[in-house]
C-alpha positions in Angstrom: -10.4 -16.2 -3.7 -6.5 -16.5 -3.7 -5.1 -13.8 -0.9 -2.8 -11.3 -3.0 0.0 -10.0 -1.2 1.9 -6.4 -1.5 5.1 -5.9 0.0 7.9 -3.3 -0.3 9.7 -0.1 1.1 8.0 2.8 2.2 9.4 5.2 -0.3 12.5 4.4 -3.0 15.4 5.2 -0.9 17.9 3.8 -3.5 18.6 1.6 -6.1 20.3 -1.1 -3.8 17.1 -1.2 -1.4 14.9 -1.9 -4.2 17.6 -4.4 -5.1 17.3 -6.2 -1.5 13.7 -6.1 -1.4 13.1 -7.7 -4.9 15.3 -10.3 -3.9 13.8 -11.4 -0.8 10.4 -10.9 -2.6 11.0 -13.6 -5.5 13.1 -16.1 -2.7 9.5 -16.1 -0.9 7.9 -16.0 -4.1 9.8 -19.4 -5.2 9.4 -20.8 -1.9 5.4 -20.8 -1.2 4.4 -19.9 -4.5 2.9 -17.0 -4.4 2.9 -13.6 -6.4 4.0 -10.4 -4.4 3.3 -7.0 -5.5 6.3 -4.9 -5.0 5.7 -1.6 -3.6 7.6 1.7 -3.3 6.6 5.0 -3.7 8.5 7.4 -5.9 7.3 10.5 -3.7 5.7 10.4 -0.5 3.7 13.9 -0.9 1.9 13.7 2.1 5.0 13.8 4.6 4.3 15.6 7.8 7.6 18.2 7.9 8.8 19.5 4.9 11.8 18.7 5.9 11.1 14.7 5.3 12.6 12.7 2.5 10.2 12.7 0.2 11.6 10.3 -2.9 13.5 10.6 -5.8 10.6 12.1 -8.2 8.2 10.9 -10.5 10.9 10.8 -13.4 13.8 8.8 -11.4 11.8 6.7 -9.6 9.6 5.4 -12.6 13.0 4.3 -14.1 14.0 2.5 -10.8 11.0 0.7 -10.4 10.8 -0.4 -14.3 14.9 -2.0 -13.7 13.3 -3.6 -10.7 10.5 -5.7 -13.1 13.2 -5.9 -16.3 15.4 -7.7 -13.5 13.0 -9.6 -11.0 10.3 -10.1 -13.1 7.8 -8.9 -10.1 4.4 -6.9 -10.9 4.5 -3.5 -9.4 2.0 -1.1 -7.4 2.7 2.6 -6.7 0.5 5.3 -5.7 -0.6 9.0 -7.6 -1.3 11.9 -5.9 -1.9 14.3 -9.0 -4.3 13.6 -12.1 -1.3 14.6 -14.2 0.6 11.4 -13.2 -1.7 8.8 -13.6 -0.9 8.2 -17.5 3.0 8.1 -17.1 2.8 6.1 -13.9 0.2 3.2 -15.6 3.3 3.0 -18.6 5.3 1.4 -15.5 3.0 -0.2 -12.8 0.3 -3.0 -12.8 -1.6 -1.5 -9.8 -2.1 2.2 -9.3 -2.9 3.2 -5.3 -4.6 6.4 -4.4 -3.9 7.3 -1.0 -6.1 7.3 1.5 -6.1 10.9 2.4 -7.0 11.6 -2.1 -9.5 8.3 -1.9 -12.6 11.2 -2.6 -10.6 13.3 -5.3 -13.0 12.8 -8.3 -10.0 13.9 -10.7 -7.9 12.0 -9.4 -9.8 8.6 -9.9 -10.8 9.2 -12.8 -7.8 9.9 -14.5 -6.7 6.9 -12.6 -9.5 4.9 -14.2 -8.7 5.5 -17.8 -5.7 4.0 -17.6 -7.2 0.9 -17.9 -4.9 -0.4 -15.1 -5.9 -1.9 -11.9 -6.8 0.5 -9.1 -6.1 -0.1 -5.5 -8.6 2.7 -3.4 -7.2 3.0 0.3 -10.0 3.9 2.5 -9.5 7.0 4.0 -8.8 7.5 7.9 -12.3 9.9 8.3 -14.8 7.5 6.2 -16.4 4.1 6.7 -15.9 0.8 4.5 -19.9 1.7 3.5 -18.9 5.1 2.5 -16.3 3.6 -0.1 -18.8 2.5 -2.4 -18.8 6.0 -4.2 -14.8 6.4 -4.9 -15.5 3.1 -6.3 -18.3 3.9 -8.5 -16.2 7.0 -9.8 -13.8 4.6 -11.2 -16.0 1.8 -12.0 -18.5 4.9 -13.9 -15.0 6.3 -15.9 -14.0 3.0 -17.0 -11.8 1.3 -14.5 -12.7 -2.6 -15.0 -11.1 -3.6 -11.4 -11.2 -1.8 -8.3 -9.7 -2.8 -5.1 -10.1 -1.4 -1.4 -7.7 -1.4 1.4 -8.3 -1.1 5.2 -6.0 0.9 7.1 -7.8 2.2 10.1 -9.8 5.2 10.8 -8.4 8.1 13.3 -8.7 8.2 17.3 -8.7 11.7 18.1 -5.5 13.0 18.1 -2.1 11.1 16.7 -4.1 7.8 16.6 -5.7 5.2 14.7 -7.8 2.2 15.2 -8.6 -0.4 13.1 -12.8 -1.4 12.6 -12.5 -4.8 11.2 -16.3 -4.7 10.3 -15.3 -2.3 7.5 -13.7 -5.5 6.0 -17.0 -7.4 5.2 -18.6 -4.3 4.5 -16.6 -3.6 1.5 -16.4 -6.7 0.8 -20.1 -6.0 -0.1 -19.0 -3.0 -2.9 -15.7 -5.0 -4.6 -14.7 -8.8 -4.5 -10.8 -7.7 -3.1 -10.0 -6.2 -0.2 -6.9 -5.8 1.2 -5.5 -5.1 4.9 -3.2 -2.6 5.0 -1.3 -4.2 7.9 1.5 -1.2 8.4 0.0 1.7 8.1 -2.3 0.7 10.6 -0.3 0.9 12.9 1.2 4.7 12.7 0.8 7.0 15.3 -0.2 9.7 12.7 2.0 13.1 13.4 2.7 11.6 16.8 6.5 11.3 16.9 7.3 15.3 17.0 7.5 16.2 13.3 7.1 12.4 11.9 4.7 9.9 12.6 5.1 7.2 15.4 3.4 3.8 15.6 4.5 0.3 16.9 5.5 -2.6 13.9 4.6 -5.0 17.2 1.1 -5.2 16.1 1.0 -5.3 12.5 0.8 -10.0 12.7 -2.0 -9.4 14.7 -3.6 -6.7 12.3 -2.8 -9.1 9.3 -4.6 -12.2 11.2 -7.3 -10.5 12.5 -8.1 -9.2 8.9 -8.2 -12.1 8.2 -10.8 -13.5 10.5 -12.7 -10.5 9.1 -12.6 -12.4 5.1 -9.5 -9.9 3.9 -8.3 -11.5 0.9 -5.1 -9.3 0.5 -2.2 -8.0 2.6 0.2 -5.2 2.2 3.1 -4.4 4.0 6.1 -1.8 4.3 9.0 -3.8 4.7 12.9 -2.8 5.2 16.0 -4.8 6.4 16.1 -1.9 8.7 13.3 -0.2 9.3 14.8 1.6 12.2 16.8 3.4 9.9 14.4 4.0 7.1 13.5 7.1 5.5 9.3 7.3 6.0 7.4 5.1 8.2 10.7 3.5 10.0 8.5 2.5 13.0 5.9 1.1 11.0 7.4 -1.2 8.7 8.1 -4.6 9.5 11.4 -6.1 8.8 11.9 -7.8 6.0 13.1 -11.1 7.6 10.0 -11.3 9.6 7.8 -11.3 6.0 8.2 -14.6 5.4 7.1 -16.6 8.5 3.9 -14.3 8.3 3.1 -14.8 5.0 3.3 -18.7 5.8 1.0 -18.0 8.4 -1.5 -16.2 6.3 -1.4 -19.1 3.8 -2.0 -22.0 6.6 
């Protein structure tokens, strides 16, 4: 099977990040022939302060991703958090992503389902790739026709994560695509005194190891400078570094 990537901000900062991105996403796009997902989330609703940036809103960021397909042409993934948003959201996006922490949130999938649309479940930090089999049959059982799963490591006690690559092959076993989320796993989760931590040093070796383990998809934050970004600024990796690990991937 063809290995699918994702690729895009954390959250939609503004218009002229999206811009960059996009760009840099259909120069690589040209270049190996490939067909990246662009990614940014509208609001990130699971922030750890409430003082965090959370996004522009469902409303405004909709709009900003639908200029970024009228202009670049690229598909587009986003994630839900409420049943209610599922409908508007699928008028916009190709993929819609429920967050790990919502993956067992039977409304929420199968609103998500009835869209018809594609429907990317990340595995949450506190179950196994095994265990995913039943957010996937609550799609699969409300209509949803394709189902992914992504890996993005399961927590370590306290501000920590670790990434059990058998979970790969395991769901591998429940849906034909499953992608490593090679960012988030990372984060230090909470671990950085109001925001979360983690190290963007390890996220080649996450993507290659992944695939080792038979992952047939990648996704990845990326910012031309993550230091300064809004959410997930240590996670992300920079978005002149995508490139030579995409060719990588591909070899």
């Amino acid at each position: 099977m063809k290995p699918i990537f994702i690729a895009g901000p954390c959250v939609i900062e503004s218009a002229e990040l999206l811009d960059r991105v996009a760009q840099e996403l259909v120069a690589i796009n040209e270049a190996l022939g490939t067909e990246i997902i662009f990614k940014a989330s509208f609001d990130k609703a699971n922030r750890t302060s409430l003082k965090s940036f959370r996004g522009p809103g469902m409303e405004k960021g909709l709009q900003m991703l639908a200029d970024v397909r009228q202009k670049y042409g690229l598909k587009l993934l986003t994630d839900i958090h409420e049943a209610y948003q599922a409908q508007p959201v699928a008028e916009v996006v190709d993929v819609l992503q429920i967050p790990a922490f919502l993956c067992r949130q039977t409304d929420l999938l199968v609103a998500a389902a009835k869209t018809g649309k594609t429907v990317n479940i990340k595995k949450a930090q506190f179950l196994s790739g095994a265990d995913m089999k039943y957010p996937v049959n609550k799609v699969q059982e409300s209509g949803g026709k394709e189902v992914w799963l992504t890996e993005r490591g399961n927590s370590f006690g306290y501000n920590n994560l670790v990434v059990d690559f058998r979970n790969i092959p395991d769901m591998l076993e429940i849906t034909p695509r499953v992608i490593m989320d090679c960012t988030h796993s990372v984060q230090r989760p909470g671990g950085g005194s109001g925001t979360t931590a983690g190290d963007r040093r390890f996220v080649p070796s996450m993507a290659l190891a992944a695939k080792a383990f038979g992952a047939n998809g990648y996704f990845f934050e990326v910012h031309p400078d993550p230091d300064n970004g809004l959410s997930d600024g240590p996670n992300m990796l920079r978005l002149e570094d995508l490139k030579p690990l995409i060719e990588q991937l591909l070899k």
